[in-house]
C-alpha positions as CSV (number, residue, x, y, z in Angstrom):
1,X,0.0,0.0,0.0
2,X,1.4,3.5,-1.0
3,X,1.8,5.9,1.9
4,X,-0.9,8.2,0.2
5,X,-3.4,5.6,0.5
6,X,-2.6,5.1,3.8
7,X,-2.6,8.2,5.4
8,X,-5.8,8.9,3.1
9,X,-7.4,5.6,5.2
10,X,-6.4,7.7,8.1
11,X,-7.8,10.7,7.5
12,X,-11.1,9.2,6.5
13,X,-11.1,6.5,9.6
14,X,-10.9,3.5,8.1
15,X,-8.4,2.5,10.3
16,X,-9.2,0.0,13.2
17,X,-6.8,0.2,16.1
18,X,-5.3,-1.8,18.4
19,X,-3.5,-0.6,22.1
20,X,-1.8,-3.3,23.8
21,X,-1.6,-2.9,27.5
22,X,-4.9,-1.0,28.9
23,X,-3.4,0.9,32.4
24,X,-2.5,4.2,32.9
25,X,-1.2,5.1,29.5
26,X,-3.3,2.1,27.6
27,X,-6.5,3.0,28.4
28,X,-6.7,6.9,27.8
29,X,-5.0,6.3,24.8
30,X,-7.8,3.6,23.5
31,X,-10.6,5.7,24.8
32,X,-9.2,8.8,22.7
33,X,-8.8,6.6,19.6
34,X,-12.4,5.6,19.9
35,X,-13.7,9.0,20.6
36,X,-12.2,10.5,17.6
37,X,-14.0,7.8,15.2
38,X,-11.3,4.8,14.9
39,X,-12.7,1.5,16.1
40,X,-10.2,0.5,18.5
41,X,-9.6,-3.0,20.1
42,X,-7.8,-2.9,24.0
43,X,-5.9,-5.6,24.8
44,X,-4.3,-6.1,28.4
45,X,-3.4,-10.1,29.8
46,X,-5.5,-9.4,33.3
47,X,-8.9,-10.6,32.6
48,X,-9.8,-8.6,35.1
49,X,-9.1,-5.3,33.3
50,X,-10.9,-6.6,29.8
51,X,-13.6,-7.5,31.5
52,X,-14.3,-3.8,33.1
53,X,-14.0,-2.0,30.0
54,X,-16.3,-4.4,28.2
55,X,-18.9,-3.7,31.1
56,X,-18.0,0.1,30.5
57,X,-16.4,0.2,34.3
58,X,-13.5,2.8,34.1
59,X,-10.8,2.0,36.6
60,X,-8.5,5.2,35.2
61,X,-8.8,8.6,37.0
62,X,-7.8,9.9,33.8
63,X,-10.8,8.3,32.0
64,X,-14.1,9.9,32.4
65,X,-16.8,6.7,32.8
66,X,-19.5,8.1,30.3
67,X,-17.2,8.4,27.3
68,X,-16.3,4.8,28.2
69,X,-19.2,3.4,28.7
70,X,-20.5,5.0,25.5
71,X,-17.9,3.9,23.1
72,X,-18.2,0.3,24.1
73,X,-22.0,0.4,24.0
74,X,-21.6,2.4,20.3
75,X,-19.2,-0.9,19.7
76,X,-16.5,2.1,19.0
77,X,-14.1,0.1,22.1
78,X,-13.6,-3.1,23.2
79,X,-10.9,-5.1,25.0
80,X,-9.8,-8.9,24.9
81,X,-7.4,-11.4,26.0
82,X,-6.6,-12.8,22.8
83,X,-4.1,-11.4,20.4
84,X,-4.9,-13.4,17.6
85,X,-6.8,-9.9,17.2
86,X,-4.1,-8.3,16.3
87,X,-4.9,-10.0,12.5
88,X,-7.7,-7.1,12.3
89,X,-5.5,-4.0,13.6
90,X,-4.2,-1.9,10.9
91,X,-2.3,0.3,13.8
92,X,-0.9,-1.0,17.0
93,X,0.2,1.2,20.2
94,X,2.0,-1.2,22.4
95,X,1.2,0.9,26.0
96,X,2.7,-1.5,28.4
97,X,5.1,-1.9,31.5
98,X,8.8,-1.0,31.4
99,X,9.6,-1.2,35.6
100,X,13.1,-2.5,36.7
101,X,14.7,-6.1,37.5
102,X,15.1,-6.4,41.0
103,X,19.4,-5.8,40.5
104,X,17.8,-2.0,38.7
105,X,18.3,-2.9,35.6
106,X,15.8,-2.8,32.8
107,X,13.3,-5.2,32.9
108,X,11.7,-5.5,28.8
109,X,10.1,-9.0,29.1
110,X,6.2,-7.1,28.8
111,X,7.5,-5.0,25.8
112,X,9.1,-8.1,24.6
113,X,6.3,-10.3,25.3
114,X,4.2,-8.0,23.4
115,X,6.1,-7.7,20.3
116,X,6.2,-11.7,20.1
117,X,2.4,-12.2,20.1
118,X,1.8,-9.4,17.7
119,X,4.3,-10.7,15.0
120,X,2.3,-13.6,15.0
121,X,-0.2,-12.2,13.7
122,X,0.8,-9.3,11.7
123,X,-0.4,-8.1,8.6
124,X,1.2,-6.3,5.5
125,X,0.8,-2.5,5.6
126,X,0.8,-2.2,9.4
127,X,1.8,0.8,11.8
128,X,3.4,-0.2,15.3
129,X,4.1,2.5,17.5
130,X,5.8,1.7,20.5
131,X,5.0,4.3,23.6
132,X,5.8,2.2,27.0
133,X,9.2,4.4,28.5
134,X,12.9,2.6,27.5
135,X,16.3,2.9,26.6
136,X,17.5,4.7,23.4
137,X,17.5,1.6,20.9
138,X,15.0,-0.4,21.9
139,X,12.4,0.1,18.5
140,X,15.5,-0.6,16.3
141,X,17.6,-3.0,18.5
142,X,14.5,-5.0,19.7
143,X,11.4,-4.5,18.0
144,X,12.1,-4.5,14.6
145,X,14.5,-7.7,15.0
146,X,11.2,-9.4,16.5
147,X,8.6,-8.5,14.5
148,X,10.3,-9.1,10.8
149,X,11.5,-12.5,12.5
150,X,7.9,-13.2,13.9
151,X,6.3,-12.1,11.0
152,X,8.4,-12.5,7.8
153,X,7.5,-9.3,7.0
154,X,10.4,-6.3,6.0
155,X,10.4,-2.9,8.2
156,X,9.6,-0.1,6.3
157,X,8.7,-2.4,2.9
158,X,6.0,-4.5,4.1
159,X,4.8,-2.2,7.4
160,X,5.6,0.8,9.3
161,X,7.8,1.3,13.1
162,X,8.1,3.8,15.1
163,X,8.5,5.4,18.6
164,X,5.9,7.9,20.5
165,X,6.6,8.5,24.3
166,X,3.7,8.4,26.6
167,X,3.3,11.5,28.6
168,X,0.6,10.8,31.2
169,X,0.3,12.8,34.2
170,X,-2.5,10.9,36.6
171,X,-4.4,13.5,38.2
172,X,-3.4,16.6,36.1
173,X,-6.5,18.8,35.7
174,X,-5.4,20.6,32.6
175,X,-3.5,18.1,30.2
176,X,-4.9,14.7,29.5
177,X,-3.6,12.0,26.8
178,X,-6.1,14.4,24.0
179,X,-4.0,18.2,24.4
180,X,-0.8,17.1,25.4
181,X,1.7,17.6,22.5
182,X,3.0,14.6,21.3
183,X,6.7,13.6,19.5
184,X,7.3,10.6,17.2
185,X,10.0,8.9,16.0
186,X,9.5,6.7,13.0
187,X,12.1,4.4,11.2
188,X,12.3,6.0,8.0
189,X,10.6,9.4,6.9
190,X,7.6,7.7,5.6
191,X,6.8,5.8,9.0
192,X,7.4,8.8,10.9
193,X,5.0,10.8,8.6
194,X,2.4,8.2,8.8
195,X,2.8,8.1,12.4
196,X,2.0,11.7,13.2
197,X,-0.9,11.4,10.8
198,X,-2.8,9.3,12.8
199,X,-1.5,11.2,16.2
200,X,-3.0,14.1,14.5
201,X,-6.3,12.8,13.4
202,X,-6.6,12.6,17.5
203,X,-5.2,14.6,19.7
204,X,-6.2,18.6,19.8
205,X,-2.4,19.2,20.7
206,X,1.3,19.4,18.4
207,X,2.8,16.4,16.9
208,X,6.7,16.6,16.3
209,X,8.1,14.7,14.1
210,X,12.0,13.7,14.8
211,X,14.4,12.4,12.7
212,X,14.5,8.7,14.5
213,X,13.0,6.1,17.1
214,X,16.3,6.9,19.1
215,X,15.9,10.6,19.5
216,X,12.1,10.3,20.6
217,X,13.3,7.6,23.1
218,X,15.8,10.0,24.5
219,X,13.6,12.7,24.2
220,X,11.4,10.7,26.9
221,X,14.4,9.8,29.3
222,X,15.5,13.5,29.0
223,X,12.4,14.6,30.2
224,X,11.8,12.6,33.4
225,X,15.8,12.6,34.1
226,X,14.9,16.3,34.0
227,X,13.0,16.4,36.6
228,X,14.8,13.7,38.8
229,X,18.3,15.6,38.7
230,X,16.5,18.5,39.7
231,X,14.5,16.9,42.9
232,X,18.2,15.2,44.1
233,X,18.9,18.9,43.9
234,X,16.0,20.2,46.3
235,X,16.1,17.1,48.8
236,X,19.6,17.8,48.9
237,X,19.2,21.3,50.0
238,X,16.8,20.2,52.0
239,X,19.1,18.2,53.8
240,X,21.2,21.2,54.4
241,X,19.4,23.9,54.9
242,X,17.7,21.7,57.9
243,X,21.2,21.1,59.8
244,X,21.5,25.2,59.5
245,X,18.2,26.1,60.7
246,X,16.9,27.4,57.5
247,X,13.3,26.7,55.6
248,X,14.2,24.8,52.6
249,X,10.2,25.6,51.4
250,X,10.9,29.4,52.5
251,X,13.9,29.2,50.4
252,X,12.3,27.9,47.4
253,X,9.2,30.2,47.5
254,X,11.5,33.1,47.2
255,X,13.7,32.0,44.2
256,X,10.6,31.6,42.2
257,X,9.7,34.7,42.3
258,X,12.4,35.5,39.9
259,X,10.4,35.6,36.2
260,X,13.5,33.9,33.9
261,X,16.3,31.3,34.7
262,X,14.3,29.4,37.9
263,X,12.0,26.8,37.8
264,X,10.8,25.5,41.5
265,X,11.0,21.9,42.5
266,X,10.3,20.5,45.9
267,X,11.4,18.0,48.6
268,X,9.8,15.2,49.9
269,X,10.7,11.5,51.3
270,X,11.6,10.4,47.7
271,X,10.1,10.1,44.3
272,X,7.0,7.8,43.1
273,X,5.5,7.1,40.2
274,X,6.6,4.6,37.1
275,X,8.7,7.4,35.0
276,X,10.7,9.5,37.5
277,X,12.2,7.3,39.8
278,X,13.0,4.3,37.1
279,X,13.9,6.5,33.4
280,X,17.3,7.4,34.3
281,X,18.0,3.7,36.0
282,X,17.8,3.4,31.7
283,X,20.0,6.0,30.9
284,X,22.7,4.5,32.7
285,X,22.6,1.2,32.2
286,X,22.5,2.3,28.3
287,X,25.2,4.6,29.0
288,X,27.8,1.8,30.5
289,X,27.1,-0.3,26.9
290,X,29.4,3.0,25.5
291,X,31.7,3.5,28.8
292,X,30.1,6.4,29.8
293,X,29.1,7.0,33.2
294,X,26.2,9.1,33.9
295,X,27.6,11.1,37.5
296,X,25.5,13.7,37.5
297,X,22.0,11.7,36.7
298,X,23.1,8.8,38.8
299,X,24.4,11.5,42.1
300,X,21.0,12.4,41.8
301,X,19.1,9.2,42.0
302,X,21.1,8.4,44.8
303,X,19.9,11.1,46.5
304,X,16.6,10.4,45.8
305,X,16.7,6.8,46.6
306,X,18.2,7.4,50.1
307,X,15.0,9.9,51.2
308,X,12.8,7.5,52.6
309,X,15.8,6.3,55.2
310,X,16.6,10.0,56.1
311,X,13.0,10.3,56.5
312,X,13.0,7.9,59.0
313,X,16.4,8.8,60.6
314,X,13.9,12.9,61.1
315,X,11.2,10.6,62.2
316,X,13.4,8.6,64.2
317,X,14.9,12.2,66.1
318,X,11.1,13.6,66.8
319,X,10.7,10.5,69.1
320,X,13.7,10.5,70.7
321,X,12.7,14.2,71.7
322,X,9.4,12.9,73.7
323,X,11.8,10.0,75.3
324,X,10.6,7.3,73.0
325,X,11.9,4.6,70.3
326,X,11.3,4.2,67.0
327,X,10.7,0.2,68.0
328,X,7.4,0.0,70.0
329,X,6.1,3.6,68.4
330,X,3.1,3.7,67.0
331,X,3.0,6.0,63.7
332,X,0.4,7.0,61.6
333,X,1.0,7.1,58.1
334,X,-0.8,10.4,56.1
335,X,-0.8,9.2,52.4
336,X,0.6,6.0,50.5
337,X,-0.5,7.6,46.8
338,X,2.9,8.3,44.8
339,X,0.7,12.0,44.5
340,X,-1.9,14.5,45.9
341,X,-5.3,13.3,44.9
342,X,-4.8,10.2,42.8
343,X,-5.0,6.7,43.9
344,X,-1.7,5.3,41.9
345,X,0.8,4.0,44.5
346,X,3.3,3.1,41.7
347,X,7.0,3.6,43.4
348,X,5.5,5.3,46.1
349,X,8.2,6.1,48.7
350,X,5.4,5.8,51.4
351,X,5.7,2.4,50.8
352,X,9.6,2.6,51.9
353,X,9.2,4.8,54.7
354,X,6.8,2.3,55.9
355,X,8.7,-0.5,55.1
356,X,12.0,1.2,57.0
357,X,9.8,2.2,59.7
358,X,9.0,-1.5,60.6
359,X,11.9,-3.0,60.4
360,X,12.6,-0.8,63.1
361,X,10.2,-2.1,65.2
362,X,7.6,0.6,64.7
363,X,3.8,-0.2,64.7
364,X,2.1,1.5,61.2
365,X,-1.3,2.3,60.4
366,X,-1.8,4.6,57.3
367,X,-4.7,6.7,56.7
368,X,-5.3,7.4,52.1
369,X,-8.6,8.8,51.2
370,X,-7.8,7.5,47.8
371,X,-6.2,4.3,48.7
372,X,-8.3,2.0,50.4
373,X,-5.3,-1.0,50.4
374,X,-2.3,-1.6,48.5
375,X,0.1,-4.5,47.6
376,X,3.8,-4.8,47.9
377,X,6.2,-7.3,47.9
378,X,3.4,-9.9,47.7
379,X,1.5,-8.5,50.7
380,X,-2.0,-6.6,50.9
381,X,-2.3,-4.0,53.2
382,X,-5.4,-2.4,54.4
383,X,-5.4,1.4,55.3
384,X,-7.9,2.9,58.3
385,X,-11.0,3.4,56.8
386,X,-11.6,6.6,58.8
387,X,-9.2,10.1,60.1
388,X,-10.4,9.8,63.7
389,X,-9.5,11.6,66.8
390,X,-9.1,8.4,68.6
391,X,-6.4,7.6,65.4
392,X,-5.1,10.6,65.7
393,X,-4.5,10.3,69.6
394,X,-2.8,6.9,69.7
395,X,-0.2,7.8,67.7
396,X,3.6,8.6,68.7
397,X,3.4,10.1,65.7
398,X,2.1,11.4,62.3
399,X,3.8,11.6,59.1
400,X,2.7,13.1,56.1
401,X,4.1,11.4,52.9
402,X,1.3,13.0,50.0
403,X,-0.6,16.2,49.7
404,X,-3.7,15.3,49.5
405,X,-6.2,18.4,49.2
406,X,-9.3,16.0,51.1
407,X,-7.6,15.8,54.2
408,X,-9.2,17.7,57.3
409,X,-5.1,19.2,58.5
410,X,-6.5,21.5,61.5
411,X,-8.0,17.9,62.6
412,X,-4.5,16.5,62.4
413,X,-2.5,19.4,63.6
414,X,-5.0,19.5,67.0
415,X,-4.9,16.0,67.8
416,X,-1.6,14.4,67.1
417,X,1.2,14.7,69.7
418,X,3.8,15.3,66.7
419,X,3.6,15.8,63.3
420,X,6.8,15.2,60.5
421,X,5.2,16.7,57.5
422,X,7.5,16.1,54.6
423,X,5.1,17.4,51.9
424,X,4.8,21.1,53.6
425,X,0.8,20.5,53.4
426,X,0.4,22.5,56.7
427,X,1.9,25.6,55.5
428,X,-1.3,27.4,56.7
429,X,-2.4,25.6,60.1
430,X,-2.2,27.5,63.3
431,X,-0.6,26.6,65.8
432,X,2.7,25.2,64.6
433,X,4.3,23.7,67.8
434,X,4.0,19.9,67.3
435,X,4.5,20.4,63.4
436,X,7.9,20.1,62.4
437,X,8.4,20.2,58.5
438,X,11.0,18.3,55.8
């Protein structure tokens, strides 16, 4: 098929599309596809999850549950188990997880997993964008090699490759998956064009087109390595400007009020969430293949990584103050979501504090408006179902580890014999004496 034809299929929407992987990044994306007129097929390996969205249940924040609901009752979306599927998808977004081995290293096996089953069954005069976060190399060095091999089919002859990096925010009121500008990567100028075509017959925001899979994928790490250097920055700081007596959160508040050349970040017991704490663990394991050694980026993930201890060592301090030890304390746990007012618990460092915190003997409870229970390292556990005075009360002490806006603080603050709040959520409560902040 000539590219013309193609992108003329496009623009008409003839195309059917498939999104392999239907979580955070997955299931906006397939919702969006649908919404814009493309009849989209999700496909995820959790029955569970393919079994919601055919019942029209949203399970993504991000998702509003009527437009779901609608397009799978309109027969617009639906999801499934089986990727012999694939045979009917003219254009394939492969949205799953990239997390890390437990030595930090890359872990590919979903991506690769993915790329397996849908060689099997792909067709002449496909377009497979891959979005799920990884090293610089990966569409060339890994998913091409798999799908012509799978397949029989020739890259950039017989269908089209390319890269497009998610950029999902959970909880961000003003960009969704539908107005955040996009970048794509193709193999070849004709996949790349192709690419954006059908990006653009989508989304309301930019497409920008790069000259190869390897710059979008950097493009992606830069961004979240961005963002991760700059947080080892503030917690280190924060560090600093506690052992000399000096607001860290003052500190910040006044640099940004200069208009050009500043751009605030903030402290807090470490970094959550599946991009920032894992995208540069990429970069430098990439970076070693060409004996280079990322200082800077891995100075600052060091210092990220070691915030939940020092949170405990602060935590550990407030105690000793009212005569008690950490082992035996009873602490109460403000927030196990990765981020204010969402219920994703991906890489929290709430779950490390807490983990820290009893294997120093302490007794934790944790109160989440948005999370009801989570699982880690194989275990469930259950959060109190209520903020109560009595909670409040029996604890040594209270530790805020997430912003969230739904929490009733002048409760906390009159109640609780100490307060560590590491997210500076209490700025504004009175009466400041048992508060002590990051």
């Amino acid at each position: 098929m000539q590219k013309e034809v193609l992108i003329q299929q496009i623009e008409q929407f003839q195309i059917v599309v498939g999104v392999i992987g239907l979580g955070y990044v997955g299931l906006p994306l397939a919702v969006e596809k649908a919404r814009a007129g493309f009849k989209t097929t999700g496909f995820d390996v959790q029955q569970k999850k393919v079994d919601m969205v055919n019942q029209g249940i949203n399970y993504i924040g991000d998702v509003v549950q009527e437009d779901l609901a609608s397009l799978v009752k309109n027969g617009m979306l639906r999801a499934t188990s089986d990727f012999s599927f694939v045979k009917d998808c003219d254009f394939i977004a492969i949205c799953v997880p990239t997390p890390l081995d437990e030595h930090q290293q890359p872990d590919i096996t979903y991506v690769r997993d993915s790329v397996m089953e849908i060689a099997k069954y792909l067709k002449k005069d496909s377009i497979v964008v891959l979005e799920s976060t990884t090293y610089p190399g990966t569409t060339e060095e890994l998913v091409k090699p798999l799908l012509e091999e799978g397949s029989g089919l020739v890259c950039g002859e017989d269908f089209y490759l390319g890269f497009s990096p998610e950029r999902v925010d959970p909880g961000n009121l003003l960009y969704k998956t539908k107005n955040t500008p996009k970048v794509v990567g193709g193999i070849g100028k004709d996949a790349t064009e192709v690419i954006a075509v059908m990006y653009r017959a989508v989304l309301s925001s930019d497409v920008t087109e790069v000259s190869s899979p390897a710059v979008a994928e950097m493009e992606k790490i830069l961004e979240n390595t961005y963002r991760n250097v700059n947080i080892g920055l503030v917690n280190e700081l924060a560090k600093l400007c506690h052992e000399m007596g000096i607001s860290i959160w003052e500190v910040i508040d006044a640099a940004k009020t200069k208009p050009y050349g500043f751009q605030a970040f903030y402290p807090g017991p470490g970094l959550g969430g599946h991009c920032i704490p894992l995208d540069p663990y990429y970069l430098s394991w990439k970076a070693r293949e060409y004996g280079f050694h990322t200082s800077m980026i891995e100075s600052s993930m060091m210092i990220n990584d070691r915030m939940p201890e020092y949170t405990v060592e602060r935590a550990s301090k407030m105690l000793n103050r009212f005569s008690k030890a950490l082992n035996g304390s009873k602490i109460l746990m403000l927030g196990v979501a990765y981020k204010q007012d969402i219920d994703d618990y991906r890489e929290s460092p709430a779950l490390d504090v807490i983990e820290i915190l009893e294997k120093h003997g302490a007794v934790v409870a944790y109160y989440d408006p948005w999370v009801e229970e989570y699982q880690h390292k194989g275990k469930v556990v259950k959060g109190e179902k209520e903020l109560s005075v009595n909670l409040l009360e029996e604890a040594d002490l209270v530790i805020i580890t997430t912003a969230h806006s739904n929490v009733d603080y002048d409760l906390v603050q009159k109640h609780a014999k100490a307060i560590f709040d590491t997210k500076n959520v209490m700025k504004a409560i009175a009466g400041r004496d048992n508060i002590e902040v990051l």
